[in-house]
N, CA, C and O atoms as a MOPAC input file, in Angstrom:
PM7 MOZYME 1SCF
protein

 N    106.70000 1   -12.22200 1    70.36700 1
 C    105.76900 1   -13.30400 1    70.70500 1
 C    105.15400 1   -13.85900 1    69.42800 1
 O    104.72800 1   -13.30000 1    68.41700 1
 N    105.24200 1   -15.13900 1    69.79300 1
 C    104.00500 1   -15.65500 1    68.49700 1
 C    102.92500 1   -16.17900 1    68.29800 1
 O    102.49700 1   -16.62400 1    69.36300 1
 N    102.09100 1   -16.40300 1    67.27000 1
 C    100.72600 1   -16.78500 1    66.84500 1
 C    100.28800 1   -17.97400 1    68.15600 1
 O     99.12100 1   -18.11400 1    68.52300 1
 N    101.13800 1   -18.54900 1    68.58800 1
 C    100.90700 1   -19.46200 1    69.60100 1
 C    100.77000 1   -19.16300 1    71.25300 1
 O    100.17600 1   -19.73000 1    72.17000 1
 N    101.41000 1   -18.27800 1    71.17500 1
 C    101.30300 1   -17.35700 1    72.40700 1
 C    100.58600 1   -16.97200 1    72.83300 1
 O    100.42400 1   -17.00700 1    74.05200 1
 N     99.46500 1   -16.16800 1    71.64000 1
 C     98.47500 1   -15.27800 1    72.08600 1
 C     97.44700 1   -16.52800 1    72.12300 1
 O     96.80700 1   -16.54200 1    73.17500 1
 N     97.12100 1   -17.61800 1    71.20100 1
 C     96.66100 1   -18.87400 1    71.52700 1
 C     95.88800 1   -19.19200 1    73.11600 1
 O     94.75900 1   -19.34900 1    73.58100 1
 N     97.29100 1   -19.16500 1    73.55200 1
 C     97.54100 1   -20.01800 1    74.61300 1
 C     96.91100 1   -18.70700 1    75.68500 1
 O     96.36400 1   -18.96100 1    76.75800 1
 N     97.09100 1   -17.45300 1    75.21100 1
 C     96.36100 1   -16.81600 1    76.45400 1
 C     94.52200 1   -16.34000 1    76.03400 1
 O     93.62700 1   -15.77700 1    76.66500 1
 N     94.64700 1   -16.94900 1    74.61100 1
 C     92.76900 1   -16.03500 1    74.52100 1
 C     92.13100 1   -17.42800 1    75.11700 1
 O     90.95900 1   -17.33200 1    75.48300 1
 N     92.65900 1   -18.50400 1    75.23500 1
 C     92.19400 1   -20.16200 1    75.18000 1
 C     92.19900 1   -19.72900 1    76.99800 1
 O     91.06900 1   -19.77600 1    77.48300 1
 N     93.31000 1   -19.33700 1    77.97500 1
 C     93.13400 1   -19.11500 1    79.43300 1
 C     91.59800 1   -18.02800 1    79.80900 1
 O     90.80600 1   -18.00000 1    80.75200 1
 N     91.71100 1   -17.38000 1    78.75800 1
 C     90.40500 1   -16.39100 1    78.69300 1
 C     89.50800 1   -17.14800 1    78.70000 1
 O     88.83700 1   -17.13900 1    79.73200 1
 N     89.18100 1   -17.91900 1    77.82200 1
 C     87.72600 1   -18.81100 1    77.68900 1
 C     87.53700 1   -19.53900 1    79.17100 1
 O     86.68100 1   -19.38000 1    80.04100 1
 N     88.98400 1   -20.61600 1    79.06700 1
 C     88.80900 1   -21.27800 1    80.19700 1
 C     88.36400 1   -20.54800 1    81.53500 1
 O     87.40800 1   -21.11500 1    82.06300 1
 N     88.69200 1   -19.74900 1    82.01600 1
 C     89.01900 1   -18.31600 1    83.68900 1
 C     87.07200 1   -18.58600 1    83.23900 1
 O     86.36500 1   -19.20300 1    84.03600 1
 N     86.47000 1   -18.01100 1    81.88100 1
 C     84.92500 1   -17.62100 1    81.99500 1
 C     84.06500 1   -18.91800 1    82.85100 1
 O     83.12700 1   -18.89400 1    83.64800 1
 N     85.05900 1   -20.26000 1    82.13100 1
 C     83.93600 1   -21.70100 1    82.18100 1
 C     83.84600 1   -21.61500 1    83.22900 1
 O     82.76000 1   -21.32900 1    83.73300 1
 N     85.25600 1   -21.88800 1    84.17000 1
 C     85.82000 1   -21.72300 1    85.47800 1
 C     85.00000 1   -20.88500 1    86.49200 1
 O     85.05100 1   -21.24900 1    87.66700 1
 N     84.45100 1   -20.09500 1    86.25700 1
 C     83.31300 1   -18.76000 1    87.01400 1
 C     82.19000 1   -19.64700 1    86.75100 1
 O     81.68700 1   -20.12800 1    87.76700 1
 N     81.65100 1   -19.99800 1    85.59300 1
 C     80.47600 1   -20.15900 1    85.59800 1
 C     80.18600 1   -21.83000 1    86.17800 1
 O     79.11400 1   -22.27000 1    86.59200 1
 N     81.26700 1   -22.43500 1    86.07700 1
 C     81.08100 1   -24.02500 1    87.00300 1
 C     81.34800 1   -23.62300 1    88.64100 1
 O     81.16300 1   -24.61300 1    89.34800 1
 N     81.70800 1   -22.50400 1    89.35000 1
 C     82.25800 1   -22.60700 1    90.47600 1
 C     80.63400 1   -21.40500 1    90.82700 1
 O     80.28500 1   -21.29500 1    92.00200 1
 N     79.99500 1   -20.79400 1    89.94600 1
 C     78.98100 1   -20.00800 1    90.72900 1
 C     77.37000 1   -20.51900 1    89.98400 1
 O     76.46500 1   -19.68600 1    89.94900 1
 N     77.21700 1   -21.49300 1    89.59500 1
 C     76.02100 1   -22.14700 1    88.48700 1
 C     74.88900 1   -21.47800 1    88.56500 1
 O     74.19700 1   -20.78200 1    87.82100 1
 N     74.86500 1   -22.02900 1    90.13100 1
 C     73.30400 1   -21.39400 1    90.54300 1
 C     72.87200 1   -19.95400 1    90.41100 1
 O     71.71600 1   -19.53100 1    90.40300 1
 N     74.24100 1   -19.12800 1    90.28800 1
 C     73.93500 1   -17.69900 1    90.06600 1
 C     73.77800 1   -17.48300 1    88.96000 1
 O     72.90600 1   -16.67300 1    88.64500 1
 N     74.54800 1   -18.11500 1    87.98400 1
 C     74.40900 1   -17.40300 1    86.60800 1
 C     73.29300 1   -18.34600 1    85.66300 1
 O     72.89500 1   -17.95000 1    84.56800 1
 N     72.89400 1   -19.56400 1    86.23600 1
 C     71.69000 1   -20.30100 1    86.02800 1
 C     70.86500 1   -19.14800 1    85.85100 1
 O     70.74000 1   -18.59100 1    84.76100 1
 N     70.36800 1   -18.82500 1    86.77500 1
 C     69.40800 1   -17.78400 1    87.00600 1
 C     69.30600 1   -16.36400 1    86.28500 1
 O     68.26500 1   -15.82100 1    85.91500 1
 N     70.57000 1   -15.89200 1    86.16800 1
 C     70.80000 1   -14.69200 1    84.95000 1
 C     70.59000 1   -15.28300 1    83.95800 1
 O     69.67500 1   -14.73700 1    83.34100 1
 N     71.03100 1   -16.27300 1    83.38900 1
 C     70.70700 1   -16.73400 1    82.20800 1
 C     68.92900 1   -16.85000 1    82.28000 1
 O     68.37900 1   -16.63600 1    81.20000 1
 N     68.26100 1   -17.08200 1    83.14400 1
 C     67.24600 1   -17.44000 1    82.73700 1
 C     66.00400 1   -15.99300 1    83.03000 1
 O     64.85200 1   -15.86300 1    82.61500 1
 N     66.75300 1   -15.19300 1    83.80200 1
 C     65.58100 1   -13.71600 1    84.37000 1
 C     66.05700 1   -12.63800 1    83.72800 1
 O     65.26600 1   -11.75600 1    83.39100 1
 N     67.69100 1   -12.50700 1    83.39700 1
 C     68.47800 1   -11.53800 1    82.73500 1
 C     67.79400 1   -10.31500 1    83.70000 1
 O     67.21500 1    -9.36700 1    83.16900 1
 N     67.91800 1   -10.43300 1    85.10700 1
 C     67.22000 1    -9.33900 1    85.86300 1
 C     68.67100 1    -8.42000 1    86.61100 1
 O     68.62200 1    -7.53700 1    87.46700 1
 N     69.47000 1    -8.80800 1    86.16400 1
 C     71.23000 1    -8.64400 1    86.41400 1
 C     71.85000 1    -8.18200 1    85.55600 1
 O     72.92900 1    -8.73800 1    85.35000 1
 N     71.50600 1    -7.04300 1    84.70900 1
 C     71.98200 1    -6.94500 1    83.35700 1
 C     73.30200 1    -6.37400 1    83.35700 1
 O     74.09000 1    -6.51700 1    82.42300 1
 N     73.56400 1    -5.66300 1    84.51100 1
 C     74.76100 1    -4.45000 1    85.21800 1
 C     75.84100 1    -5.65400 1    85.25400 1
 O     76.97000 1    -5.39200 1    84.83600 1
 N     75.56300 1    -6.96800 1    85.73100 1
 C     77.07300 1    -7.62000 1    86.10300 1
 C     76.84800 1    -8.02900 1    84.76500 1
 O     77.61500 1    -7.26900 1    84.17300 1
 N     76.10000 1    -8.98700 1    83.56500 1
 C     76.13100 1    -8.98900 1    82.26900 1
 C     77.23000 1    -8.01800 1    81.84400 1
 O     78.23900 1    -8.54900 1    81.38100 1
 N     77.21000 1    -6.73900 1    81.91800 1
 C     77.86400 1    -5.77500 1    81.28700 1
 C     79.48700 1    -5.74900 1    82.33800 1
 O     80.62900 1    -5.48400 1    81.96300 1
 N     79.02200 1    -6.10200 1    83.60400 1
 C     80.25700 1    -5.99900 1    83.98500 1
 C     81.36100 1    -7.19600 1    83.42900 1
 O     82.55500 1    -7.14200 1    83.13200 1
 N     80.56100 1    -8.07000 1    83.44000 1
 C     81.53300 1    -9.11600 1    82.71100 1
 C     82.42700 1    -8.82800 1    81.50100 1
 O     83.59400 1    -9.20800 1    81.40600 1
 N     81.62500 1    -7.97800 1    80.40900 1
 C     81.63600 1    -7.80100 1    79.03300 1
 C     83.07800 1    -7.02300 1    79.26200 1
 O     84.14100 1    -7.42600 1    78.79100 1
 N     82.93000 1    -5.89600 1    80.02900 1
 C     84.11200 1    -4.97400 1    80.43400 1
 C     85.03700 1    -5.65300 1    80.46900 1
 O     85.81400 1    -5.78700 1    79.52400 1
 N     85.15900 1    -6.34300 1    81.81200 1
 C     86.25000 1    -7.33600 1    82.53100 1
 C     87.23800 1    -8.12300 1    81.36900 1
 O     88.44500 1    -8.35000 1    81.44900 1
 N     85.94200 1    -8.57700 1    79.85700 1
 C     87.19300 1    -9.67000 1    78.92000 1
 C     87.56400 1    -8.35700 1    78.16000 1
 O     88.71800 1    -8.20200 1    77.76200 1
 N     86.68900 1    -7.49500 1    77.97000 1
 C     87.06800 1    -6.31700 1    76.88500 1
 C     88.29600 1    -5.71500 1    77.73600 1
 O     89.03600 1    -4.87400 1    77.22500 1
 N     88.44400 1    -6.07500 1    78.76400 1
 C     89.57000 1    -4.95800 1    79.40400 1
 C     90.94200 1    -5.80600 1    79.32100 1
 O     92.00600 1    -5.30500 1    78.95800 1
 N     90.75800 1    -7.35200 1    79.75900 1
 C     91.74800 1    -8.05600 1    79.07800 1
 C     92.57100 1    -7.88000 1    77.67800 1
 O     93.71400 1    -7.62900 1    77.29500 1
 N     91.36800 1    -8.14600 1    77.19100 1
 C     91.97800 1    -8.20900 1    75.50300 1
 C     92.75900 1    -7.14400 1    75.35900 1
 O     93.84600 1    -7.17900 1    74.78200 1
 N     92.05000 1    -5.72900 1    76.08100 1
 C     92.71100 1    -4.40600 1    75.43900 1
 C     93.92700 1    -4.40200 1    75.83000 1
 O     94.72400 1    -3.76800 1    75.13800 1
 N     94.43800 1    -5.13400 1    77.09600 1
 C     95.46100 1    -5.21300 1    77.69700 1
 C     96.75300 1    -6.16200 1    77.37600 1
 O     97.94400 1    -6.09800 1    77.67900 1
 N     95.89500 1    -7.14100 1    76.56100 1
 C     96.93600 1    -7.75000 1    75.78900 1
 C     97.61100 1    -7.86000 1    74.42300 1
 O     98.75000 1    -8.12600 1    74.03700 1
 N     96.50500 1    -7.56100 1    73.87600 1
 C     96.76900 1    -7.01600 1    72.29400 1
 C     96.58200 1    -5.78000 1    72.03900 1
 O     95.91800 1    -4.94300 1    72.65200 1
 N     97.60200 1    -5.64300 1    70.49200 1
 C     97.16700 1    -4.06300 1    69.84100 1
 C     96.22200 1    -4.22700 1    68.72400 1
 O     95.67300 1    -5.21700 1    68.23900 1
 N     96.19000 1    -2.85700 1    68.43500 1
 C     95.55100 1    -3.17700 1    66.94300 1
 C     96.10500 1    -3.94300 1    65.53900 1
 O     97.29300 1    -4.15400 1    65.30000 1
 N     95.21700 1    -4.23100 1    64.85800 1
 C     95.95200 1    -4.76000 1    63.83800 1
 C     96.07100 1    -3.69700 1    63.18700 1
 O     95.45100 1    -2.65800 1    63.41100 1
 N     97.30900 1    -3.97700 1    61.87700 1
 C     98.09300 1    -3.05300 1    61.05700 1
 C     96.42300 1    -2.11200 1    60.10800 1
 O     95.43800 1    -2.57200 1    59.53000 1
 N     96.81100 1    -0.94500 1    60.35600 1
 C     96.01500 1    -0.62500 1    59.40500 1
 C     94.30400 1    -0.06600 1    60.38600 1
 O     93.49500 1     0.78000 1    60.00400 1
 N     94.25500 1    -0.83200 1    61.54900 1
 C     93.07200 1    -0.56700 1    62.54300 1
 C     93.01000 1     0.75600 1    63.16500 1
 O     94.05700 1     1.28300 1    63.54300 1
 N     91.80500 1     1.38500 1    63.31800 1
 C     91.95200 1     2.60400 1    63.97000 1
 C     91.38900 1     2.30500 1    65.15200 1
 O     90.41800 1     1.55200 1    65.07200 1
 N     91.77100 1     2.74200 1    66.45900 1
 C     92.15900 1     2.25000 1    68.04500 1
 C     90.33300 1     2.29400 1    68.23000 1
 O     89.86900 1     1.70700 1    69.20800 1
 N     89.36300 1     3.01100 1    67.25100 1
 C     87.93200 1     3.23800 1    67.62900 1
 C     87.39200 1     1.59700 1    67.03400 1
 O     86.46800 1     0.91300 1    67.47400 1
 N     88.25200 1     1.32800 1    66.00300 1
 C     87.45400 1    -0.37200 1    65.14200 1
 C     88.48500 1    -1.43600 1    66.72600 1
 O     88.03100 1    -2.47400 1    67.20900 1
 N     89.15500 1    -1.10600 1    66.95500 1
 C     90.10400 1    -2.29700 1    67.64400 1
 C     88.77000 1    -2.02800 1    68.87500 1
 O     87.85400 1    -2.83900 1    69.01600 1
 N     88.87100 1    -0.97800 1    69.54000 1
 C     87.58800 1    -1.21500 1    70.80600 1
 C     86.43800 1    -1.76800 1    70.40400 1
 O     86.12800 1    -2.71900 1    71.12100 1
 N     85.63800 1    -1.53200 1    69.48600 1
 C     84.77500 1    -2.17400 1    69.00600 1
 C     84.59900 1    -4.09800 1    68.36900 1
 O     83.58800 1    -4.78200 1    68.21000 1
 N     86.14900 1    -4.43600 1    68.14600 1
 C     86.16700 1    -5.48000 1    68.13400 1
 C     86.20400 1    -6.14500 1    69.03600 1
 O     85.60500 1    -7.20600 1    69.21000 1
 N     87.24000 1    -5.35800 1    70.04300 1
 C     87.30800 1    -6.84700 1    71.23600 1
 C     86.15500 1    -6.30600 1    72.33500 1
 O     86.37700 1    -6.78300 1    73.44800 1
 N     85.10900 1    -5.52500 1    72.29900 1
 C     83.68600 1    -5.47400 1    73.12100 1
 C     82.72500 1    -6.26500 1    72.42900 1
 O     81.63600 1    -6.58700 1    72.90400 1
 N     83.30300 1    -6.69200 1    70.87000 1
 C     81.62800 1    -7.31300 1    70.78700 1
 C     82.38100 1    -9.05400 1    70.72500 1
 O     81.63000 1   -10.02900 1    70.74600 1
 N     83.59300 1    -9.18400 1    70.66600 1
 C     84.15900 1   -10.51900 1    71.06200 1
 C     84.13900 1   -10.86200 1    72.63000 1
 O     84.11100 1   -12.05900 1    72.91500 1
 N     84.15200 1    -9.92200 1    73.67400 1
 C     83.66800 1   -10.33800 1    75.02100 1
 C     82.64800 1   -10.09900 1    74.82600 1
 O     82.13400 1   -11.14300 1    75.22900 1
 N     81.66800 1    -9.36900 1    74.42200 1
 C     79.98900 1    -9.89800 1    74.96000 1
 C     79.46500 1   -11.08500 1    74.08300 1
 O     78.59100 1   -11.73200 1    74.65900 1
 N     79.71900 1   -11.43400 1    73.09600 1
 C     79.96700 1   -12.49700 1    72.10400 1
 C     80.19900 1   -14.46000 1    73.61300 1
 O     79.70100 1   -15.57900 1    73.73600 1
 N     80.97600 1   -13.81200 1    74.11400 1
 C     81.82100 1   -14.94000 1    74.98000 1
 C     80.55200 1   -15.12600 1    76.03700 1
 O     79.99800 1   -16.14800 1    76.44300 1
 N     80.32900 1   -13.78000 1    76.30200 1
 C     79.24600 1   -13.82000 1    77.67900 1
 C     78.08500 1   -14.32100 1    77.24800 1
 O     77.54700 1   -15.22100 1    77.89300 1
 N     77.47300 1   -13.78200 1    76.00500 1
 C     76.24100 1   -14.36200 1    75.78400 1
 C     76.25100 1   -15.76100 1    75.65500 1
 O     75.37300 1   -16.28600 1    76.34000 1
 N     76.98300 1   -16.58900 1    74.97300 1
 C     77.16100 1   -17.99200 1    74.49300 1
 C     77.13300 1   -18.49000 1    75.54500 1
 O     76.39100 1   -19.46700 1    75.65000 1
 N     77.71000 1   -18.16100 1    76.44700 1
 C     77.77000 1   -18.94200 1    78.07600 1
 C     76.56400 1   -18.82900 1    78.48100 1
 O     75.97700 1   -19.82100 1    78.91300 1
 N     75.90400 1   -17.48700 1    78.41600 1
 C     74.23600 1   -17.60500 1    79.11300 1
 C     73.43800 1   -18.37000 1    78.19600 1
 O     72.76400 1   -19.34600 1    78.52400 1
 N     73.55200 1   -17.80500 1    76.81300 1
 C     72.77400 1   -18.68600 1    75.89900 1
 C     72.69600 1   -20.43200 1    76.25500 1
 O     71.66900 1   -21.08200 1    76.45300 1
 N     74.10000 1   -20.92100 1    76.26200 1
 C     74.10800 1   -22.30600 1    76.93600 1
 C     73.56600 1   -22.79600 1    78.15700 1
 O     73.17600 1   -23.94900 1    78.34400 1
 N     73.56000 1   -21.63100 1    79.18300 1
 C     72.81500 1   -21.96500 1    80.41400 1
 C     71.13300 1   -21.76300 1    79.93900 1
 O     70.33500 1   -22.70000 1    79.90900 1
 N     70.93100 1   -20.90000 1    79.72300 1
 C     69.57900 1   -20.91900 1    79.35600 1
 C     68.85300 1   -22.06600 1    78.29300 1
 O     67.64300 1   -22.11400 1    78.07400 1
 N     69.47300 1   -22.61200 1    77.93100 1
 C     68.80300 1   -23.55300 1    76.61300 1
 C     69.35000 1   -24.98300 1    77.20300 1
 O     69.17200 1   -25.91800 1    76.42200 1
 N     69.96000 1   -25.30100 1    78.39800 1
 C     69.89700 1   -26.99100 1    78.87900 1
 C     71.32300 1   -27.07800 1    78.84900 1
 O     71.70100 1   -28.22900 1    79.06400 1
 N     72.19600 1   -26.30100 1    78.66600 1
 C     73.61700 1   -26.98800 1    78.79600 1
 C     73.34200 1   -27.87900 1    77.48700 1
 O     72.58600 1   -28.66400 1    78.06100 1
 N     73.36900 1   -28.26000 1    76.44200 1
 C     73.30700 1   -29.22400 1    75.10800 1
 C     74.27800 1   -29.60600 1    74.67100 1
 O     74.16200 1   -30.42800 1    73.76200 1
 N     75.71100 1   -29.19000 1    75.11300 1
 C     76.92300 1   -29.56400 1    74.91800 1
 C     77.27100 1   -29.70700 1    76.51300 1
 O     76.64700 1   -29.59500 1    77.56800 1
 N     78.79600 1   -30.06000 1    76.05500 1
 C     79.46800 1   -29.88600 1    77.51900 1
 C     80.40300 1   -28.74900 1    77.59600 1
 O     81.17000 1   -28.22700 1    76.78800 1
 N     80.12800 1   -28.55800 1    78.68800 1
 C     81.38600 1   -27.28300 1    78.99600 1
 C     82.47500 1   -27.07500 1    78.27900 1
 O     82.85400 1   -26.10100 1    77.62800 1
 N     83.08100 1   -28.46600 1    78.55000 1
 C     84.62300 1   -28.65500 1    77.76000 1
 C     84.46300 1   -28.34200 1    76.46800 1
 O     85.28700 1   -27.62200 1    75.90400 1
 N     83.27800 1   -28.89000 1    75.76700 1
 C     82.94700 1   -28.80000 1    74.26800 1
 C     82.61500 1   -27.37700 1    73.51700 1
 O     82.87000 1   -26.97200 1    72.38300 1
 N     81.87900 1   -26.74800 1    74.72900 1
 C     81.41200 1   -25.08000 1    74.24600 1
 C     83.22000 1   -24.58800 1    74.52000 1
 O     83.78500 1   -24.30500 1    73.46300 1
 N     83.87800 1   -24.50500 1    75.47000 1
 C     84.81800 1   -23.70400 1    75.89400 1
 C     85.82300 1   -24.09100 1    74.29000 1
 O     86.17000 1   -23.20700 1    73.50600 1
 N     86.06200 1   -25.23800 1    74.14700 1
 C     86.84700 1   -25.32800 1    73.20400 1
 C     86.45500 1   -25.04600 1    71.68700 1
 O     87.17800 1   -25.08400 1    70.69100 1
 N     85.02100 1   -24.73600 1    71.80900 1
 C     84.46800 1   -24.44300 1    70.76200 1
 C     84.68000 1   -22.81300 1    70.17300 1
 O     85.00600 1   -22.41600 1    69.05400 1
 N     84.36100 1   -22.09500 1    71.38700 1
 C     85.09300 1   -21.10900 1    71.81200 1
 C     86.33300 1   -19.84200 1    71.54700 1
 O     86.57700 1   -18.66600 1    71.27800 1
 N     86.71700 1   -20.86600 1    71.79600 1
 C     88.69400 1   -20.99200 1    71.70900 1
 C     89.39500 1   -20.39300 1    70.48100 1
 O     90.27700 1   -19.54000 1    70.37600 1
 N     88.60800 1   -21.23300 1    69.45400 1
 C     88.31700 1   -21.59000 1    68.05000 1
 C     88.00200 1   -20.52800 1    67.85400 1
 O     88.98200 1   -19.81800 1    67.62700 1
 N     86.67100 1   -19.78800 1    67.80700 1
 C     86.30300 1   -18.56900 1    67.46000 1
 C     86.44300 1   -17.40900 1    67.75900 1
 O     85.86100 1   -16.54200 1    67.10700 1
 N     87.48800 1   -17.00100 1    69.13700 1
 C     87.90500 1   -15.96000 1    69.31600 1
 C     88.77700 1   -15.43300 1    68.76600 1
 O     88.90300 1   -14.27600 1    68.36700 1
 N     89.83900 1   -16.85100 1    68.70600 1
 C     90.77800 1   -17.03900 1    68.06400 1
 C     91.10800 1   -16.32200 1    66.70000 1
 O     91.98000 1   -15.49500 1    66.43100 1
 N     90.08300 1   -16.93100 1    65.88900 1
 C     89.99400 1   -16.50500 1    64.48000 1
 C     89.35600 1   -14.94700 1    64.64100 1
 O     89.35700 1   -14.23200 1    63.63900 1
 N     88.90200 1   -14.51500 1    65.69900 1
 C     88.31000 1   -13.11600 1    65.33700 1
 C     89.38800 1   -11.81100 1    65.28500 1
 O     89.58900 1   -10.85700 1    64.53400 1
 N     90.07500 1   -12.45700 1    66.79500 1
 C     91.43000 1   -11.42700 1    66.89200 1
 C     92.31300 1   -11.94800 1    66.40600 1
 O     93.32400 1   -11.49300 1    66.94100 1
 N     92.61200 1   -12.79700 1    65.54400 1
 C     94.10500 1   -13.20400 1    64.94200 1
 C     95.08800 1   -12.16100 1    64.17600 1
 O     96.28000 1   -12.03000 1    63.89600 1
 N     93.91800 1   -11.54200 1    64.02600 1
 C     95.20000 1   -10.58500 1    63.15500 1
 C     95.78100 1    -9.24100 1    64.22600 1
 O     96.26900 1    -8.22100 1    63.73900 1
 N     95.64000 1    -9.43700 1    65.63700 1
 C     95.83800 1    -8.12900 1    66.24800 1
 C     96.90100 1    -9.17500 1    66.77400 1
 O     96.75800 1   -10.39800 1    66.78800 1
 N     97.89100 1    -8.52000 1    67.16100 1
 C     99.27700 1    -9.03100 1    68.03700 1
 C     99.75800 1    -8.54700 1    69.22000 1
 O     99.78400 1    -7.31700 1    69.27000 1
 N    100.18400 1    -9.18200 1    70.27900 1
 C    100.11600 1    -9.51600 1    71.04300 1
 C    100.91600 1    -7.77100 1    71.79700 1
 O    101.84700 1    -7.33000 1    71.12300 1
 N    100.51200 1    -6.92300 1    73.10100 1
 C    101.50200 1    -6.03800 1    72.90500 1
 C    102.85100 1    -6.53200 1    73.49800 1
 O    102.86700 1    -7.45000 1    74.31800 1
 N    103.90500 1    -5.95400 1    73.10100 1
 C    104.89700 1    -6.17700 1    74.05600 1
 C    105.20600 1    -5.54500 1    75.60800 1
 O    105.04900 1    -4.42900 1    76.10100 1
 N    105.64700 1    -6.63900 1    76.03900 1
 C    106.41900 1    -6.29900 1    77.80700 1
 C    107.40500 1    -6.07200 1    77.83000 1
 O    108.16400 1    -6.50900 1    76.96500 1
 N    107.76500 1    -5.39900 1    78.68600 1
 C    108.62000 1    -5.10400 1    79.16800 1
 C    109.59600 1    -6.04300 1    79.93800 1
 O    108.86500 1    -6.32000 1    80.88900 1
 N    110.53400 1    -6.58900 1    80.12500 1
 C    110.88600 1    -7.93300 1    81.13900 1
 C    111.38000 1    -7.58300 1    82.03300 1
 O    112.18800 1    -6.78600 1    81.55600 1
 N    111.53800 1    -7.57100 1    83.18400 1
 C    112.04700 1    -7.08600 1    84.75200 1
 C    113.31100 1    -7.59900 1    84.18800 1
 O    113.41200 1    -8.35300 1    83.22100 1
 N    114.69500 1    -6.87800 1    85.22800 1
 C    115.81200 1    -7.76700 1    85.12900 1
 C    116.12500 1    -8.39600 1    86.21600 1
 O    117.07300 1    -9.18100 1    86.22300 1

């Protein structure tokens, strides 16, 4: 797989978060603003940290304790920015934070690659 690949799936990651948070507003309006929900906060954090772990390895040279630690503070990283944005007025647009996003996950895990599958026959 290549550099474009994994692209195209950390960019479905961002998008799947916007996607939750435009289809449930009023709920996470409100976390963003009481943080009285801190358990699904964390459940979220899991949910991208469990992705990532599932799609990438470590990078060359990473020990599997720095690779967990990267992609937990790159999903709570994702979660906060989304509440942070709900809480402070929406000041961009969705499209604009998500792709903003994109950009910076991007560059955080770039150097971990993608694992390989297996292909059914």
């Amino acid at each position: 797989l290549n550099s474009s690949k994994i692209t195209v799936h950390l960019t479905v990651s961002c998008h799947g978060v916007a996607n939750l948070f435009l289809q449930f507003a009023d709920f996470f309006d409100d976390l963003a603003m009481t943080q009285k929900h801190s358990f699904f906060i964390e459940h979220c954090v899991n949910i991208i940290a469990a992705i990532f772990a599932g799609a990438l390895q470590p990078a060359a040279g990473m020990s599997t304790t720095a690779f967990h630690l990267q992609i937990r503070f790159v999903a709570a990283g994702i979660v906060r920015v989304y509440l942070d944005w709900l809480h402070d007025g929406q000041p961009v647009s969705l499209a604009a934070l998500t792709a903003q996003l994109n950009v910076m996950v991007n560059a955080e895990l770039a150097g971990m690659p993608p694992k390989m599958r297996v292909q059914e026959a």
